[in-house]
N, C-alpha and C positions, 0 to 999 in steps of 0.2 A: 392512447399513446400511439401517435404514427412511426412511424421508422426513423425517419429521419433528425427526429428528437431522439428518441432512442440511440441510433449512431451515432450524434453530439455527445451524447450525458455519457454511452462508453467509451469514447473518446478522450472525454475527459478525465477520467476511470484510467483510463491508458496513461495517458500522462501525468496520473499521479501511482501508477505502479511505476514510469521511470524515472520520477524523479524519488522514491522510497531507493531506489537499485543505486543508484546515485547517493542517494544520501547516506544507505548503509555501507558502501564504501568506502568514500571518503572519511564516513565517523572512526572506519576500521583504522585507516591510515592517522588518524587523528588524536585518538586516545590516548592516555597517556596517566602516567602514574603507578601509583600500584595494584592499580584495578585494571591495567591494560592490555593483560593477555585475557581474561576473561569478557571484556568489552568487546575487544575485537574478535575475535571469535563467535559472540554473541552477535556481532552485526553481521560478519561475515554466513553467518547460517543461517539470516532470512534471505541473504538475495536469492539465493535458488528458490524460494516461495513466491518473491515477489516478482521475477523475470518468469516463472511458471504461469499467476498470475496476467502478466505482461501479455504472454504471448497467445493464451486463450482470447485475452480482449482482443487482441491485434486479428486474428483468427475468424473471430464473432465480426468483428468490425467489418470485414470482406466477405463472409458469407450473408450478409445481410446488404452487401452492395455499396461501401463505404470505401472510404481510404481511410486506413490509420494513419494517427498521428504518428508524427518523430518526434516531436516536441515535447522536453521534458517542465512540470510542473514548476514553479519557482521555489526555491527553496531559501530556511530562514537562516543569516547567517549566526553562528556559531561558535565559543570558541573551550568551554569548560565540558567536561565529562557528565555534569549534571544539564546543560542547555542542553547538548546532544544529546541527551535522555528524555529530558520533557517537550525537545522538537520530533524525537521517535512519537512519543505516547500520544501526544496530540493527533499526526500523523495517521497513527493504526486508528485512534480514534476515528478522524475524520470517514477513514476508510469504512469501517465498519458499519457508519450511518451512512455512507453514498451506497453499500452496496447493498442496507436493507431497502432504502428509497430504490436500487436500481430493478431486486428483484422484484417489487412490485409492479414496476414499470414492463419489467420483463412478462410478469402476469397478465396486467392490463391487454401488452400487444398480443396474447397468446403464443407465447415461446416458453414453457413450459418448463425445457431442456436446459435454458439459459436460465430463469429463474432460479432453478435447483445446482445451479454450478457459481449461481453470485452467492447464493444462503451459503456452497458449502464457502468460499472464500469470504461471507462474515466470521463463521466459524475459525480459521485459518488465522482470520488482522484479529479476534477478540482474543484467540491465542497469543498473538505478539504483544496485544498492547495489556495483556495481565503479568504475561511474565515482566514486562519494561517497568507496568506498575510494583511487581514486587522489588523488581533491583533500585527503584527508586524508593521505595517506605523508610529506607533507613539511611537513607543516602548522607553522607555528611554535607555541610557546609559549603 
């Protein structure tokens, strides 16, 4: 793994922490029903994981001699309480697999530091994306 693979793949790692910050907002503002003070709060209390997230890669990106990205990831549109729940779950999903793919990467380039700060942020999206699993198991219709 060269570097500059490396600075693309968390790059793109970056821009899919701003577009998660983005989408758990917007879901916040979106929600609706009788499940809507609990959704939105629920969304509202990953972004400070996912702009934490954010800002380590933005960080990592520059001490390794890159520019981060501004650009946020595309996002699916959306319009029921259940889509925006199975666009989360996918989402932490996705994350979870780029960031076990990342820290081996991380291994590979010997960065050691960075490896064990992607593992603990698998840790972090497999928390998001079990709790999202459970509030969907019983989800209505």
């Amino acid at each position: 793994m060269d570097k500059e693979t490396l600075i693309a793949k968390l790059n793109e790692d970056l821009s899919n922490e701003y577009a998660a910050i983005i989408q758990y907002i917007s879901y916040a503002a979106k929600a609706y029903g009788p499940f809507r003070p609990q959704l939105s709060q629920f969304y509202l209390e990953e972004v400070a994981d996912e702009q934490g997230h954010a800002q380590f890669l933005a960080n990592k990106i520059v001490a390794l001699g890159g520019e981060p990205t501004t650009q946020p990831a595309d996002l699916p549109s959306v319009s029921s309480n259940k889509e925006m729940l199975t666009a989360v779950l996918e989402a932490e999903r996705r994350a979870v697999k780029g960031y076990i793919e990342r820290a081996k990467q991380a291994e590979e380039f010997g960065d050691k530091g960075l490896a064990v700060q992607l593992e603990d942020m698998v840790r972090d999206e497999s928390g998001h994306s079990e709790e999202t699993e459970r509030i969907l198991k019983e989800w209505p219709l």
